[in-house]
N, C-alpha and C positions, 0 to 999 in steps of 0.2 A: 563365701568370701568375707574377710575381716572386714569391716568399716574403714580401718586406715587404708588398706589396698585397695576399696573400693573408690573413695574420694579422690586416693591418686588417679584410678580412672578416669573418674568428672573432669577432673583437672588437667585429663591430657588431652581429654574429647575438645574442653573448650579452649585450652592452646593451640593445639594443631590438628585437629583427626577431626572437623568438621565437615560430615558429608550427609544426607538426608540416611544413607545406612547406616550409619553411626549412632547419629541420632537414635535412630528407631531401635535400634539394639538396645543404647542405654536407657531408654522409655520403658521398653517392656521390663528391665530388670529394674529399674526403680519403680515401677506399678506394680511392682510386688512385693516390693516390700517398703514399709512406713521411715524406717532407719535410713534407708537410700534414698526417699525422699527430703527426710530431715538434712542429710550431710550436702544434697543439692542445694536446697533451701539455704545452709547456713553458708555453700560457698556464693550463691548467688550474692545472698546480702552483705559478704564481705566486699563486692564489689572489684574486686582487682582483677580477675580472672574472665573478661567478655562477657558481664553481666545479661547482655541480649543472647547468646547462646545459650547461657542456662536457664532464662526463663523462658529459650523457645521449647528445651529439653523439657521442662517442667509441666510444660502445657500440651507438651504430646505423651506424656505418663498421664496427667489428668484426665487425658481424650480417652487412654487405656481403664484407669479406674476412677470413677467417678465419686469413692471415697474421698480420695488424696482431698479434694476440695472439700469436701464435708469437713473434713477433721482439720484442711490449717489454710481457709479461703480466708477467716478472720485474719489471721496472722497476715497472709501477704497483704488486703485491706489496708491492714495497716502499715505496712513495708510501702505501699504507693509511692507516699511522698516525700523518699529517699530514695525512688528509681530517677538514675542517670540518664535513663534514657526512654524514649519516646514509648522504643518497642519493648521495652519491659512491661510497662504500663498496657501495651496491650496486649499483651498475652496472659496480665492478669485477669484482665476482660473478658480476653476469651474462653479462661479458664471459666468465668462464671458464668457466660451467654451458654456454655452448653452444659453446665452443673444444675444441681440441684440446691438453690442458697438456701443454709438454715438459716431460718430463722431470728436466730441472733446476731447473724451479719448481714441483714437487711439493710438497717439501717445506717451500714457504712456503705454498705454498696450503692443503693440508692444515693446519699451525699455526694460521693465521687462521682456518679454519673452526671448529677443536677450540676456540679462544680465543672466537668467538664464541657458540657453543652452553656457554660456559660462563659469559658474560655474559649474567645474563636480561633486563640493561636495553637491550640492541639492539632496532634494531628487526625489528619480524615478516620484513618481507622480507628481512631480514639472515640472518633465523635459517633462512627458507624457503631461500632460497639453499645458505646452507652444507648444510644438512641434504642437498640435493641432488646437493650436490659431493662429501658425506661418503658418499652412497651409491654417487657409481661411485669414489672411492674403495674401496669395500669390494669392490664387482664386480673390480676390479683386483689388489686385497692381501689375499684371501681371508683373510690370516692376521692380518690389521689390526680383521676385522669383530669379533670379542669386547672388544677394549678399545675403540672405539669406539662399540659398543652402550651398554658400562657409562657412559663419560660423558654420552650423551645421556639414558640412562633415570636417571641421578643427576640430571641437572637437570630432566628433566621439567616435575616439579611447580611451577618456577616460570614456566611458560611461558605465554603465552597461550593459550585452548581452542585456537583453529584450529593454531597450533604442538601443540601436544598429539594433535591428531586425525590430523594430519601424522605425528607419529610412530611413533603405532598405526600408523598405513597400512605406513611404513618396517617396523616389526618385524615386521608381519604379511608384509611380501613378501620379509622377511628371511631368515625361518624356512620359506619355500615354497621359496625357492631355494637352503637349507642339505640341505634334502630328497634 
């Protein structure tokens, strides 16, 4: 299929033809190919077109091929902090909690996360997310885990319970695997 007649597709899924079948239809065709990724990506970020349905499209092809995030996890990184909305922001999240981060977008991922856990008006899934990322984080940078305990136990207290109970959990399996 052309590019132009595929993007019209994108763009009809995310005006009107949102169903969890749809979705999945358009995931597996864009998990195979990089170009159908790109034309999603580029109508995401133009934003006019229900920006939260296409990065939820985007993060059920990445579920599909774990490439997609290899090749443009930096890119969306750095698209964050021109998501409109809540649930963009975490489906980028999600994209990485179950990806493989290179390397060289470590270091944005991580910022983002530490920036988010120190925002306590995000929301939960945002904070669940990071919280998750910031833990193989820790698995990774053994030497990272004491300044990032301190910022999450400094915000703690303004979190929601289930964020909060979350975090017990985190220190708890912290302090088993410090052992």
């Amino acid at each position: 299929m052309k590019e132009k007649d595929f993007a019209r597709r994108i763009e009809d899924f995310l005006t009107s033809h949102r169903t969890k079948d749809n979705r999945d239809k358009l995931a597996v065709e864009i998990a195979q190919n990089d170009k159908y990724f790109e034309l999603l990506i580029g109508i995401w970020k133009r934003g006019d077109i229900h920006p939260n349905y296409a990065a939820w499209v985007a993060s059920h092809a990445v579920m599909r091929n774990e490439e997609l995030f290899k090749k443009y996890g930096e890119q969306l990184f750095d698209f964050i902090q021109d998501c409109k909305t809540s649930g963009e922001e975490r489906e980028i999240l999600r994209m990485a909690k179950d990806s493989h981060i290179p390397e060289k977008c470590e270091g944005k991922v991580l910022g983002t996360c530490l920036s988010n856990i120190e925002n306590p008006a995000k929301a939960i899934a945002i904070h669940n997310y990071s919280l998750e990322l910031l833990d193989r984080f820790m698995k990774r940078y053994p030497e990272l885990e004491n300044e990032i305990m301190e910022i999450i136990s400094r915000n703690k207290p303004h979190y929601a319970k289930t964020i909060q109970r979350k975090i017990d959990k985190l220190f708890h399996k912290r302090s088993r695997a410090s052992k």
